[in-house]
NUNUKOL-601889 format. One record per residue (C-alpha): x, y, z; residue number from 0; residue in three letters. Coordinates in steps of 0.5 Angstrom, whole numbers. Each point is the difference from the previous one (the first is absolute). Layout:
NUNUKOL-601889
REC X Y Z NUM Ala
...
end
This chain:
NUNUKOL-601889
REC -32 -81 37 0 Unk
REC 4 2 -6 1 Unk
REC 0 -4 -7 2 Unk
REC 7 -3 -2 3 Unk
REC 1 6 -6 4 Unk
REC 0 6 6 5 Unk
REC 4 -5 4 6 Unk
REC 5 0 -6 7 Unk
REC -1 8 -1 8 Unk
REC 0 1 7 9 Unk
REC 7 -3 1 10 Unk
REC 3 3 -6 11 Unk
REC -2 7 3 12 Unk
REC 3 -2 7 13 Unk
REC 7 -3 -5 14 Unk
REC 0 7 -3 15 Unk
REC 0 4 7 16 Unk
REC 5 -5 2 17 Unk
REC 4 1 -5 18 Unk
REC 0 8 0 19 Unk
REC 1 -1 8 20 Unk
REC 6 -5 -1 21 Unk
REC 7 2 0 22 Unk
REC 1 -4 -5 23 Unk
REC 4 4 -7 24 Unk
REC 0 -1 -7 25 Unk
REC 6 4 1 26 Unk
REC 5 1 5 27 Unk
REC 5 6 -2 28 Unk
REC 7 1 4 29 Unk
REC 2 8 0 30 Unk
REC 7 1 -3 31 Unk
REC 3 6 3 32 Unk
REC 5 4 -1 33 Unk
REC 2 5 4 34 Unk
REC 2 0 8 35 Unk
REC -1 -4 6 36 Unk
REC -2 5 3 37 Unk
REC -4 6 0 38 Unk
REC 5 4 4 39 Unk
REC 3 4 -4 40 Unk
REC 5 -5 -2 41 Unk
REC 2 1 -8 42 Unk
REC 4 -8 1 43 Unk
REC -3 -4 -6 44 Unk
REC -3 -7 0 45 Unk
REC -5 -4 -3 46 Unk
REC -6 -4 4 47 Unk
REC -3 -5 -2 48 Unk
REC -8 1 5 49 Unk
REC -6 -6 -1 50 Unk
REC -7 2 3 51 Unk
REC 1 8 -2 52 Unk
REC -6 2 0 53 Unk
REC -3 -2 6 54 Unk
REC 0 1 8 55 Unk
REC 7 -4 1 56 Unk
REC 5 1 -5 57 Unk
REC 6 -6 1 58 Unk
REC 6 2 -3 59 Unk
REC 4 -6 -4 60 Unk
REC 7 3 -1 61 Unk
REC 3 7 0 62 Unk
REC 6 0 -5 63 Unk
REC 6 5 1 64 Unk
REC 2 5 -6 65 Unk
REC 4 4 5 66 Unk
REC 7 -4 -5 67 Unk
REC -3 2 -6 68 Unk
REC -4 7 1 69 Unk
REC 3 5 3 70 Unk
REC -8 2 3 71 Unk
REC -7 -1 -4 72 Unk
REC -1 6 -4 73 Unk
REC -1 -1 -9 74 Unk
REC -1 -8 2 75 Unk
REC -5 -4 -3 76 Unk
REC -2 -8 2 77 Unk
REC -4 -4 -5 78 Unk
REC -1 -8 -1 79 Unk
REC 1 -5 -6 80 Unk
REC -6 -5 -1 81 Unk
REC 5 -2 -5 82 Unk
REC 5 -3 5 83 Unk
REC -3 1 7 84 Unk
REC 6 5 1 85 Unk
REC 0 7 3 86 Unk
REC 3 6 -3 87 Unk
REC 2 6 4 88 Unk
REC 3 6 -5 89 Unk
REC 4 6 2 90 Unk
REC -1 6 -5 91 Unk
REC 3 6 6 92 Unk
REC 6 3 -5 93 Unk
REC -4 1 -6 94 Unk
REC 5 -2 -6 95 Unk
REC -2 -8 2 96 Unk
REC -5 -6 2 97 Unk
REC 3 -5 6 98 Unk
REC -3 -6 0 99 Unk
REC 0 -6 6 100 Unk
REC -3 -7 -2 101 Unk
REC -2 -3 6 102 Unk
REC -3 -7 2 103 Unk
REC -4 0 7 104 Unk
REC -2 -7 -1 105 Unk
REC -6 -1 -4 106 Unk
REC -4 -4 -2 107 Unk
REC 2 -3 7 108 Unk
REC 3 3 6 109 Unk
REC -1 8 0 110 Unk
REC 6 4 3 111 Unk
REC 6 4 -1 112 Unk
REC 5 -3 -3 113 Unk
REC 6 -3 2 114 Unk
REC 5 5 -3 115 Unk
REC -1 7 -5 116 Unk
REC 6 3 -3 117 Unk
REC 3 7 1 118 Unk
REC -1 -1 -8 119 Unk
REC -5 1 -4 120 Unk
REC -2 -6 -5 121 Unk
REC -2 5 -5 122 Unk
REC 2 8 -1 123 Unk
REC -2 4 -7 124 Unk
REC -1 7 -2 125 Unk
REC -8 -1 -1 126 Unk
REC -3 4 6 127 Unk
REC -6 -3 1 128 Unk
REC -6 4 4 129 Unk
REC -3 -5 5 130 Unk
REC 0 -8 -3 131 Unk
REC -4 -6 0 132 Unk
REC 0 -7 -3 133 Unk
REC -7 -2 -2 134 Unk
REC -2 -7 0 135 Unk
REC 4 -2 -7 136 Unk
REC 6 3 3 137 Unk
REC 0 6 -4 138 Unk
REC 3 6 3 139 Unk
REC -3 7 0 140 Unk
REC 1 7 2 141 Unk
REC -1 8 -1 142 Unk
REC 5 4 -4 143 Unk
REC -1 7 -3 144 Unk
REC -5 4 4 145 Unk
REC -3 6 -3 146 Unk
REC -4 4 5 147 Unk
REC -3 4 -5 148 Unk
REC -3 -5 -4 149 Unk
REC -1 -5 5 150 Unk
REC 4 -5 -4 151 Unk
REC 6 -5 1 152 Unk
REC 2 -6 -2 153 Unk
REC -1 -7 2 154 Unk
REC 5 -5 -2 155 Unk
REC 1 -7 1 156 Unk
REC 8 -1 0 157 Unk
REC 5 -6 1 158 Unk
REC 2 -1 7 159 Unk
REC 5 -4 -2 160 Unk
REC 3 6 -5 161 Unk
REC -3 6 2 162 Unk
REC -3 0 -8 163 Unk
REC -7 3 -2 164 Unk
REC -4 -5 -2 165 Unk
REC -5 4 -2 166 Unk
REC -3 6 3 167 Unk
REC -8 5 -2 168 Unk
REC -2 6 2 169 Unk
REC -4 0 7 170 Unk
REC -5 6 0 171 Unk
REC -2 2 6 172 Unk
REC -7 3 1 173 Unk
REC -1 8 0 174 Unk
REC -1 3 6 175 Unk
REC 3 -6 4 176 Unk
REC 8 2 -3 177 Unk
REC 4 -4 6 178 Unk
REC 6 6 2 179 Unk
REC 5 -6 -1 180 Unk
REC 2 -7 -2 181 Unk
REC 6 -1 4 182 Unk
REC -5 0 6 183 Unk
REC -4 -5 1 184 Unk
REC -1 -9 -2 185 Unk
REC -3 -4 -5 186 Unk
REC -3 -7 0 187 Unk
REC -3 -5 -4 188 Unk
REC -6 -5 1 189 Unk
REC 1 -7 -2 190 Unk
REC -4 0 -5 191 Unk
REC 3 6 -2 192 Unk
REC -4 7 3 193 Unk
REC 5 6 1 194 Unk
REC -1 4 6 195 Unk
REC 5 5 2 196 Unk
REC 1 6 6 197 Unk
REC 4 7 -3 198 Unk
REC 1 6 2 199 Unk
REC 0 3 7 200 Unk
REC -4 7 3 201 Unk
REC -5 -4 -1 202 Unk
REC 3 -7 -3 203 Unk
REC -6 -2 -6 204 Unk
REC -2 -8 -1 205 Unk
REC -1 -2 -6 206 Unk
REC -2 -7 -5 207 Unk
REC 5 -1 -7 208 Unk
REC -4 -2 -4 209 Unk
REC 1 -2 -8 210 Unk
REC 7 -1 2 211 Unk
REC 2 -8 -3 212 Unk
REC -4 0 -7 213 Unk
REC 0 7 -2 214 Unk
REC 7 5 -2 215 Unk
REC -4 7 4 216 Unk
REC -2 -2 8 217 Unk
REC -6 4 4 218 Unk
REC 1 2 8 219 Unk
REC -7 0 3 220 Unk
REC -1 4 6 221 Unk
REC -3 -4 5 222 Unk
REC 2 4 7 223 Unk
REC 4 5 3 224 Unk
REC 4 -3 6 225 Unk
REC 0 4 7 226 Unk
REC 7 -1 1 227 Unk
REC 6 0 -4 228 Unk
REC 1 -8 -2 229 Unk
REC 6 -3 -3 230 Unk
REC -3 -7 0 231 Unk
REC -5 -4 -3 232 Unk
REC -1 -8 0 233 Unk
REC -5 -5 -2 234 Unk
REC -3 -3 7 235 Unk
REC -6 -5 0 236 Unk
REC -4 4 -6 237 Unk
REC 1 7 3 238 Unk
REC 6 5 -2 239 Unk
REC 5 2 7 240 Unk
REC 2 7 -2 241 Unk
REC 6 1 6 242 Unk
REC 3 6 2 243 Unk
REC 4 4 6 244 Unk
REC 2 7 2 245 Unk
REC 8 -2 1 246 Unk
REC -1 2 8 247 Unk
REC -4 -5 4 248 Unk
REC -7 -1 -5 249 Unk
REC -1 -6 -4 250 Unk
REC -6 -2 -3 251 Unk
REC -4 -2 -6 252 Unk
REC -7 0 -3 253 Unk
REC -4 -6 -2 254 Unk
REC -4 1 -8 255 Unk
REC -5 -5 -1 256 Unk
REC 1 -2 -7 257 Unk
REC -8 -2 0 258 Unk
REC -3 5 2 259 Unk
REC 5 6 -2 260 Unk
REC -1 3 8 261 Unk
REC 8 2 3 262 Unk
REC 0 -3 8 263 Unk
REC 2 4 6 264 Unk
REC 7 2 2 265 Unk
REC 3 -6 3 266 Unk
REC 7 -1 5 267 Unk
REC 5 -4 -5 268 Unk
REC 1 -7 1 269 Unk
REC 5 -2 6 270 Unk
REC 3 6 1 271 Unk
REC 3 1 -7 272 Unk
REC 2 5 -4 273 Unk
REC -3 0 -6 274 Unk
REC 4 3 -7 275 Unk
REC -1 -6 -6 276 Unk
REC -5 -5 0 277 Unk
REC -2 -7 -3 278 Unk
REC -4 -6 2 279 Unk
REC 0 -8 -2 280 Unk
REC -7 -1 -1 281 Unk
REC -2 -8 1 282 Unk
REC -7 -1 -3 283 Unk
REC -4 -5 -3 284 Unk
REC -7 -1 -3 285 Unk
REC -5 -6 -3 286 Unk
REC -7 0 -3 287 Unk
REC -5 -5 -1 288 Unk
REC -6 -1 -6 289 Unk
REC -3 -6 -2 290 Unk
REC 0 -3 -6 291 Unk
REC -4 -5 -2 292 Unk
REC -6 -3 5 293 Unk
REC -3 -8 -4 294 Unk
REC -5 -2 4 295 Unk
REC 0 -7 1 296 Unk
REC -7 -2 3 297 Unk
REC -6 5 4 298 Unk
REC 6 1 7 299 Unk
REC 8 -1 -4 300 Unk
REC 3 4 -4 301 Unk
REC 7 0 -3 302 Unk
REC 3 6 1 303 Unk
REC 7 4 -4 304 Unk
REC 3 6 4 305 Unk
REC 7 4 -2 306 Unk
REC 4 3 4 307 Unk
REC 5 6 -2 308 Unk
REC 5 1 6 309 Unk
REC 6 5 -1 310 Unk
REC 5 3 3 311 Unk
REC -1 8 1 312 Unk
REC 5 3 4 313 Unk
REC 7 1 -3 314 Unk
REC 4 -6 4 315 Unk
REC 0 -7 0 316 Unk
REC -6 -3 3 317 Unk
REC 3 -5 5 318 Unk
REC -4 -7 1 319 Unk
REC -6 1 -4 320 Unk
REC -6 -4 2 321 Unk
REC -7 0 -4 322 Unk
REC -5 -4 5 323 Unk
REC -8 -1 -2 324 Unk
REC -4 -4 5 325 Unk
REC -6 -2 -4 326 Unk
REC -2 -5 6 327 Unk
REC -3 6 4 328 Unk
REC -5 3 -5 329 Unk
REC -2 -6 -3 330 Unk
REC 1 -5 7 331 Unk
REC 6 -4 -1 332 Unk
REC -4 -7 -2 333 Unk
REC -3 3 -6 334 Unk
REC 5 2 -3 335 Unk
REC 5 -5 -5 336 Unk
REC 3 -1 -7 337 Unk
REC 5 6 2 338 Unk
REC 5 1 -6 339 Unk
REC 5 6 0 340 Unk
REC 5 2 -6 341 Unk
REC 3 7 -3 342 Unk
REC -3 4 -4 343 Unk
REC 4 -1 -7 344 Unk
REC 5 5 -1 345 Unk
REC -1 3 6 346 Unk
REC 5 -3 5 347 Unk
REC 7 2 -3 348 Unk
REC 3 1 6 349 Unk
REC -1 -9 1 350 Unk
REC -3 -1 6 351 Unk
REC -2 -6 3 352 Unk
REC -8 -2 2 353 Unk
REC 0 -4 6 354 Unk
REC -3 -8 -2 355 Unk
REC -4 -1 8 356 Unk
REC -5 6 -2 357 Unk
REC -7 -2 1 358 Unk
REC -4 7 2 359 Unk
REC -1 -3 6 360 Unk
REC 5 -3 5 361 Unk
REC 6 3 -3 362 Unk
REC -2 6 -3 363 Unk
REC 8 3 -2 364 Unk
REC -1 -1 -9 365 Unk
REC 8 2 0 366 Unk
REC 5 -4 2 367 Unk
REC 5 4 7 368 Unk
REC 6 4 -1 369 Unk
REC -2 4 -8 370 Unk
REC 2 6 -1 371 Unk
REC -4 5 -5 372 Unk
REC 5 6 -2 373 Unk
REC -2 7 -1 374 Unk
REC -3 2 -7 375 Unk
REC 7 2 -4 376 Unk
REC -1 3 -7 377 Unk
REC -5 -4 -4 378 Unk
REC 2 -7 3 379 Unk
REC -7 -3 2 380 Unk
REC 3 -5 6 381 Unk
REC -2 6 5 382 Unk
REC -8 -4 0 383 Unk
REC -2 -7 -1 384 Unk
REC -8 -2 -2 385 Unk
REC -2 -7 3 386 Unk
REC -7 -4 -3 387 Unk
REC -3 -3 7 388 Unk
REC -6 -5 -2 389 Unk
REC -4 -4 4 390 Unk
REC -8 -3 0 391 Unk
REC -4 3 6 392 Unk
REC -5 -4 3 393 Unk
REC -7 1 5 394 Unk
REC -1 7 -3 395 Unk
REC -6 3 2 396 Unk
REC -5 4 -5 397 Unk
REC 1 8 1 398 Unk
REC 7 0 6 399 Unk
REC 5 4 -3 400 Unk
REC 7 -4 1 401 Unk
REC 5 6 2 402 Unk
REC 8 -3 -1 403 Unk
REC 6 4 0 404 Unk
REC 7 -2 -1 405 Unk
REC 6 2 5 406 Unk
REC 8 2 -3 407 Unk
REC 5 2 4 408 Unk
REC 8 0 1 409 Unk
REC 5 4 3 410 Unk
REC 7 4 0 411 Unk
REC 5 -1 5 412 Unk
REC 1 -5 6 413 Unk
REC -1 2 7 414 Unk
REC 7 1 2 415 Unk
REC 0 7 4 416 Unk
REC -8 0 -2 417 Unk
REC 2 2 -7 418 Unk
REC -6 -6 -3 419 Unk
REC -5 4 -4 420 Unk
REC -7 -4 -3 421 Unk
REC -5 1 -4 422 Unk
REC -7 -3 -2 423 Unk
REC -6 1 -4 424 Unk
REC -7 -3 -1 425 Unk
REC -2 -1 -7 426 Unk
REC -5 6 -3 427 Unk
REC -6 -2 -5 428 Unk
REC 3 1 -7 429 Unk
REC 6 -1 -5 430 Unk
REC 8 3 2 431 Unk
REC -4 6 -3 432 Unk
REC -3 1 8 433 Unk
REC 5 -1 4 434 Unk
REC 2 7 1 435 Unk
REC -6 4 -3 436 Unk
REC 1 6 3 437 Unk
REC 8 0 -2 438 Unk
REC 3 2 5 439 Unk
REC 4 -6 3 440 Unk
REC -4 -4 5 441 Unk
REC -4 -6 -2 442 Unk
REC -4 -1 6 443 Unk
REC -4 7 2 444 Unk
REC -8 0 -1 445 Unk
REC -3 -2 -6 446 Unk
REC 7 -4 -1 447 Unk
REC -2 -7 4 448 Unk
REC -6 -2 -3 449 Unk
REC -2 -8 0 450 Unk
REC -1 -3 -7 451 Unk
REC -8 -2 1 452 Unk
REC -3 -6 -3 453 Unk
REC -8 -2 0 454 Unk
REC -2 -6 -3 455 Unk
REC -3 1 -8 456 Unk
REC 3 1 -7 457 Unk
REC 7 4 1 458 Unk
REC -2 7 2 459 Unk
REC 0 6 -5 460 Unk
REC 8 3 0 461 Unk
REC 0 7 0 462 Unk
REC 6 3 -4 463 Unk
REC 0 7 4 464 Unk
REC -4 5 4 465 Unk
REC 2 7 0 466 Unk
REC -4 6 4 467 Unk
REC 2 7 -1 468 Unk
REC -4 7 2 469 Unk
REC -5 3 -5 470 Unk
REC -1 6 6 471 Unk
REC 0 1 7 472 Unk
REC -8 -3 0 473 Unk
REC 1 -6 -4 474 Unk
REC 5 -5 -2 475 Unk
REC 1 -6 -6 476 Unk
REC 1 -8 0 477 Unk
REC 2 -3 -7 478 Unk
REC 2 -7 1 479 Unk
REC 1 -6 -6 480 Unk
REC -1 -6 0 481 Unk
REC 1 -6 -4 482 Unk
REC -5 -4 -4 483 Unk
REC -3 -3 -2 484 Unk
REC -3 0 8 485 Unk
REC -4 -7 0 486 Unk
REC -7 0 6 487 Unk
REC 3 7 2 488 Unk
REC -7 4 2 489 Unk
REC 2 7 3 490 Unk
REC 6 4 2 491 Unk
REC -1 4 7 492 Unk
REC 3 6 1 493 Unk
REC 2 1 7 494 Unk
REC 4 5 5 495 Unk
REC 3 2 6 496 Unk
REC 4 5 4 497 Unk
REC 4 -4 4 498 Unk
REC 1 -7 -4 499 Unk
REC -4 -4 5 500 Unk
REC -8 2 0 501 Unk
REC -2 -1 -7 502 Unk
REC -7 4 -3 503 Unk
REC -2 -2 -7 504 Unk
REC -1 6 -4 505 Unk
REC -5 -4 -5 506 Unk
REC 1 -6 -5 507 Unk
REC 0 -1 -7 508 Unk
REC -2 -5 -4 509 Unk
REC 3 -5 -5 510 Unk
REC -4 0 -6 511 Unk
REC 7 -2 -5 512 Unk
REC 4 -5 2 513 Unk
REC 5 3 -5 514 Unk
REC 0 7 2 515 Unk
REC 7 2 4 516 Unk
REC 0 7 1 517 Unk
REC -5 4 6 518 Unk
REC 0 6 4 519 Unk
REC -4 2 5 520 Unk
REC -1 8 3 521 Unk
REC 1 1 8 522 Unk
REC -5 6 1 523 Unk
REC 0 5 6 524 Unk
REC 7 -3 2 525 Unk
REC 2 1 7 526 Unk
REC 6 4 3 527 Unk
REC 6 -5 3 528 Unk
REC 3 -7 -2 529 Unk
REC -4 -3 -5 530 Unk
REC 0 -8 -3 531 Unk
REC -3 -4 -5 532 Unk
REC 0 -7 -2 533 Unk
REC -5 -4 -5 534 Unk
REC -4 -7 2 535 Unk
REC -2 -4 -6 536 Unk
REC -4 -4 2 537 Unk
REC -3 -7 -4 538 Unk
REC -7 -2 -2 539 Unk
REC 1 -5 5 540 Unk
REC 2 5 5 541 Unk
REC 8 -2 1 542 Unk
REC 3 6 -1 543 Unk
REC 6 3 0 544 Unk
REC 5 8 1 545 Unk
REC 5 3 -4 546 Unk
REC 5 4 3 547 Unk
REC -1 6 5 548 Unk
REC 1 8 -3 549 Unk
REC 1 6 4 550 Unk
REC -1 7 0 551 Unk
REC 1 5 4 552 Unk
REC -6 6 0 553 Unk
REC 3 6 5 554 Unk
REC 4 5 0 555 Unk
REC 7 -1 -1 556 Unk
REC 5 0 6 557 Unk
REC 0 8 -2 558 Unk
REC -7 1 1 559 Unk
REC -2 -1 -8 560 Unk
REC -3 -4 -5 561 Unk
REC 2 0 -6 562 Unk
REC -3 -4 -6 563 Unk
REC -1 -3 -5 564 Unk
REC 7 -2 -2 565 Unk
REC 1 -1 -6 566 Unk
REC -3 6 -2 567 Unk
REC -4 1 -7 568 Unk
REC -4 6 1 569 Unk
REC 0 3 8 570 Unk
REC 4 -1 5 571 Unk
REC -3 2 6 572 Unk
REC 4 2 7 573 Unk
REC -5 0 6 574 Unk
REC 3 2 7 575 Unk
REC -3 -2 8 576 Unk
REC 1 7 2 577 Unk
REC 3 6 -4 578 Unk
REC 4 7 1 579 Unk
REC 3 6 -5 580 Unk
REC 6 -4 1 581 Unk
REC -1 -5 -4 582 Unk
REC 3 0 -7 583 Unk
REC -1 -6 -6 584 Unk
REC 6 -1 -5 585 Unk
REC 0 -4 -7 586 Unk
REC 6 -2 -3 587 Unk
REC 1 -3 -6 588 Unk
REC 6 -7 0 589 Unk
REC 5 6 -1 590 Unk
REC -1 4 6 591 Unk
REC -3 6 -3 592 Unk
REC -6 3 3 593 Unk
REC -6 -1 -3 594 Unk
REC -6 1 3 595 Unk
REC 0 5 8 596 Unk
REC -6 2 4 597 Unk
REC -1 1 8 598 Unk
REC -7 -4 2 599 Unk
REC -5 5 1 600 Unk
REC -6 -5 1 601 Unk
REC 0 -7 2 602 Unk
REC 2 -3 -6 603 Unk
REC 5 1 -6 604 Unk
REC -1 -2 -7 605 Unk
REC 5 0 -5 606 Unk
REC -2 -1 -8 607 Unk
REC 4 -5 -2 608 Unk
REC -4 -1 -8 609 Unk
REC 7 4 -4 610 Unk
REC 5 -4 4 611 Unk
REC 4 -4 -3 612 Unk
REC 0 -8 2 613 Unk
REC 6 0 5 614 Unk
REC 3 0 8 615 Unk
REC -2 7 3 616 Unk
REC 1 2 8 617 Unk
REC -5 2 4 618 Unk
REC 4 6 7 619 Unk
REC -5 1 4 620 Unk
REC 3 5 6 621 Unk
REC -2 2 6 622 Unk
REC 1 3 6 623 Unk
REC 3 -7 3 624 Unk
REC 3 -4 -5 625 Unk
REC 0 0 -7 626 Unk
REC -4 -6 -5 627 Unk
REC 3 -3 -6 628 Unk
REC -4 -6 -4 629 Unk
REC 1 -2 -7 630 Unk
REC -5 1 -5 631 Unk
REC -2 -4 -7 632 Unk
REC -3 3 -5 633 Unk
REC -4 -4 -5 634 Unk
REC -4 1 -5 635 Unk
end
């Protein structure tokens, strides 16, 4: 029979499978579409509003005609306003002026076309913006003045209102990957402020604008060549739709994983449309959970303090937002009492309301009904709030690890014409800063759902960070930090694993300084494939506890290479699965000039990199597929 600790873990492990298994989103996109309601070869414009886009069963919420407005679909760009929920729909076709309609589709309830849309532009200036998109400050921002032989533009933010230029910096665009034109193609913009856009045609090119906010001169790096020629990309659910058509009967898109950097196969595009111009609402929320204080009270109570972080991560108004912790089912309902909750101070600016009948076990909602959290906007902080939740534990057991989550949740829309959107998410382990480890948007995919522990005896070791990194394809290593002094800590187990669930110890170290906080540890003899680690600390008393887990990645690259280690200070080394005479390798500095060109003559590259300057580099691997550019830091 099973001790109660494996019981506990077991049934983590089961609630993480569930969770991957579940339909459940932290993120719920709808696509918005310019272009046409059929892919016939119909050039009637109009915009459509798509929820569920990427899976098997698309349901279309509206489809609003232009035909009034625009005498077909050809230089028409469509962005959305996070600002003000509206959607903007530009006409650019006669070169010498910007037309712009300001259109309101409903949100944040209703999604739909509106109720009538002037023949007449709201705006119309003479600023000629090449592709436009808000971000999640309401800021507008375009391409202007590309120069195909040095790769450079101009990316400016401009007035909607007034057509004037803001600001505007010089966007460089890697060499060897110069895209033929700006005119063709879509940008878009994360909500937490990553650019992505799709430029050119024969082939059109993928690219990620980055230094674009804080800096006067932005960088393009090149991410991926696009099989197809593709006019549109939009943010869906934590990939990039990259949509495109052949102005007959072929209209398509192509799915790009923000994560894992791979382009998806050729897909039909959604409910017949055709696709010109797209954008998308991005509903999404996240929360985490840590434990602050554990005060034992006598050999089986303790008081316990958590925080819990909730946020607003998409770029619309979270509708109904709900925070729930049942207590009840990690510690029994009977053993848990003195529930107490209140708002972090200063970080509740938006003034929700906590709901006075919380106990943690029959009532398990901490906000009162019907609050709703706006999307983050310029520096406001009311985008997130942070709740105290405290309670005295009873009936502890000696070596269980009691595992607890929070839930937050909410919702854009109503379900009128099936145009309801929710999300939700359970708690990751950690402060705000682990809500979205890997950035990419999505609060609730692996490694981004773990329980907050708690194991009777002194408050745990807090780690402050855990990093891994390659040091070559044979070995890997672990710094992690912790705060001191560590009170009754015995040792640090290292452990590892390539599928996030069976975990090995690679070895432990002792803990002869309560006051020493740095550590690193050597993984030999690595193997190929995923590769996860995570630190157990372990007390005198055997309690122990687990700082947050990091991944690595030990394989060739999706172009069949591994490059490391990066940043470089000495040799950076390039090792490819199989090799031709074909295979070229490229160095160029932040400026676009060649700097380093060699073919692959054995299995592995390496290039010197001891007299380069501190800086950007990218690295253009060619071959007789495709062709691969990774950014490189130098650092000595």
């Amino acid at each position: 029979m099973p001790s109660r600790k494996n019981i506990f873990v077991i049934t983590f492990l089961f609630a993480v499978l569930l969770s991957l298994s579940s339909n459940i989103k932290a993120q719920n996109s709808v696509l918005i579409n310019f272009g046409s309601n059929t892919c016939s070869g119909s050039y009637d414009a109009s915009f459509s509003l798509i929820k569920n886009p990427l899976t098997s069963t698309p349901i279309l919420l509206c489809n609003c005609d232009l035909s009034n407005q625009l005498v077909d679909y050809f230089n028409v760009f469509v962005a959305y306003n996070p600002k003000n929920n509206k959607v903007y729909i530009a006409d650019i076709r006669n070169g010498i002026e910007t037309k712009i309609w300001v259109l309101d589709v409903g949100l944040p309830g209703d999604m739909q076309c509106p109720s009538s849309i002037p023949v007449n532009p709201t705006y119309s200036y003479s600023y000629i913006s090449n592709n436009f998109e808000f971000d999640n400050n309401g800021d507008l921002w375009s391409f202007s003045n590309y120069n195909p032989s040095t790769g450079q533009c101009n990316l400016d933010k401009f007035d909607v209102n007034t057509g004037e230029v803001l600001n505007t910096r010089v966007l460089q665009f890697p060499g060897g990957n110069y895209p033929n034109t700006i005119e063709s193609g879509d940008l878009c913009i994360l909500p937490n402020g990553r650019m992505f856009a799709t430029l050119g045609y024969g082939p059109s090119r993928l690219f990620e604008i980055t230094n674009y906010s804080t800096s006067t001169n932005a960088s393009a790096n090149f991410l991926s060549y696009i099989p197809k020629d593709c006019y549109g990309i939009a943010y869906i659910n934590g990939v990039l739709e990259i949509a495109g058509n052949d102005f007959f009967q072929g209209c398509y898109y192509f799915d790009y994983n923000i994560s894992s950097g791979r382009l998806g196969a050729e897909k039909a595009f959604q409910v017949g449309n055709s696709p010109i111009d797209n954008t998308s609402v991005t509903p999404a929320i996240g929360c985490t959970k840590q434990l602050l204080n554990a005060t034992q009270i006598n050999s089986n109570t303790y008081d316990l303090t958590y925080e819990i972080h909730l946020e607003n991560m998409g770029n619309m108004i979270m509708n109904h937002t709900d925070l729930k912790d049942d207590l009840g089912i990690v510690f029994g309902a009977n053993n848990v009492s003195n529930v107490h909750t209140s708002f972090v101070s200063g970080a509740n600016a938006n003034g929700f309301t906590l709901n006075p009948n919380y106990n943690g076990t029959t009532v398990t909602s901490i906000l009162n009904p019907n609050q709703d959290l706006p999307n983050k906007i310029f520096n406001n902080p009311n985008y997130f709030f942070k709740v105290l939740l405290q309670c005295r534990v009873t009936n502890l057991q000696s070596g269980v690890v009691y595992l607890n989550s929070a839930t937050c949740k909410g919702d854009v829309g109503s379900n009128t014409n099936f145009s309801l959107v929710e999300v939700t998410d359970s708690s990751n382990n950690g402060d705000y800063t682990v809500v979205d480890p890997n950035k990419n948007g999505i609060s609730n995919e692996p490694l981004e759902n773990i329980p907050t522990p708690f194991t009777m005896g002194a408050l745990p070791v807090k780690f402050i960070s855990i990093t891994a990194k390659l040091i070559t394809d044979k070995s890997s290593k672990l710094n992690w930090k912790v705060a001191t002094p560590m009170i009754n800590a015995a040792l640090f187990s290292i452990e590892f694993s390539q599928n996030a669930l069976n975990w090995n110890s690679l070895g432990t170290l002792m803990i002869s300084d309560y006051n020493k906080g740095d550590y690193e540890f050597i993984h030999s003899a690595i193997p190929v494939g995923n590769l996860f680690y995570r630190i157990k600390q372990i007390d005198i008393d055997g309690s122990f506890i687990y700082s947050k887990i990091v991944f690595l990645q030990n394989a060739l690259g999706e172009n069949n290479y591994l490059i490391y280690p990066n940043p470089s200070s000495a040799v950076l080394t390039i090792a490819a699965g199989t090799i031709t005479e074909k295979v070229q390798v490229k160095l160029y500095d932040a400026l676009g000039r060649l700097i380093w060109n060699q073919f692959f003559r054995n299995p592995v590259v390496k290039i010197n990199t001891t007299q380069l300057p501190d800086g950007s580099y990218f690295l253009n691997i060619i071959d007789e597929k495709n062709s691969l550019m990774k950014k490189i830091i130098i650092k000595h």
